[in-house]
Steps between C-alpha positions, in 0.01 A plus 500: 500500500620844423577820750213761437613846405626697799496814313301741235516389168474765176147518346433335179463756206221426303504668121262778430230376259381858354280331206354833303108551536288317245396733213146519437372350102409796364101589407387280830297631766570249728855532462491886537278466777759264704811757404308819631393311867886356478593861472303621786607278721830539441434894555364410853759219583271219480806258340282196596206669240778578250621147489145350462457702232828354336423204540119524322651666239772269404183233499266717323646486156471123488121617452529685191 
């Protein structure tokens, strides 16, 4: 059996993943609609909002 560690260890860097926003298919209302509530969340620091909003429109264009 090993000796646990008597002492701090250095954290673990993680890379950034800063994927772009999803652009929204031009001449769709649904994918305008999900752009402009991305953009005002992000303009009132709702990040959870923001990344829903990412997330339905990466899906969305599957549907067109």
């Amino acid at each position: 059996m090993t000796e646990p560690t008597r002492y701090s260890t250095p954290p673990v860097e993680l890379p950034l993943c800063a994927d772009p926003d999803p652009v929204p298919v031009e001449g769709c209302a649904g994918c305008t609609e999900l752009a402009a509530v991305r953009d005002r969340a992000r303009a009132g620091g709702d990040m959870t909002t923001v990344s829903d909003c990412n997330v339905f429109l990466r899906r969305h264009p599957q549907d067109h």
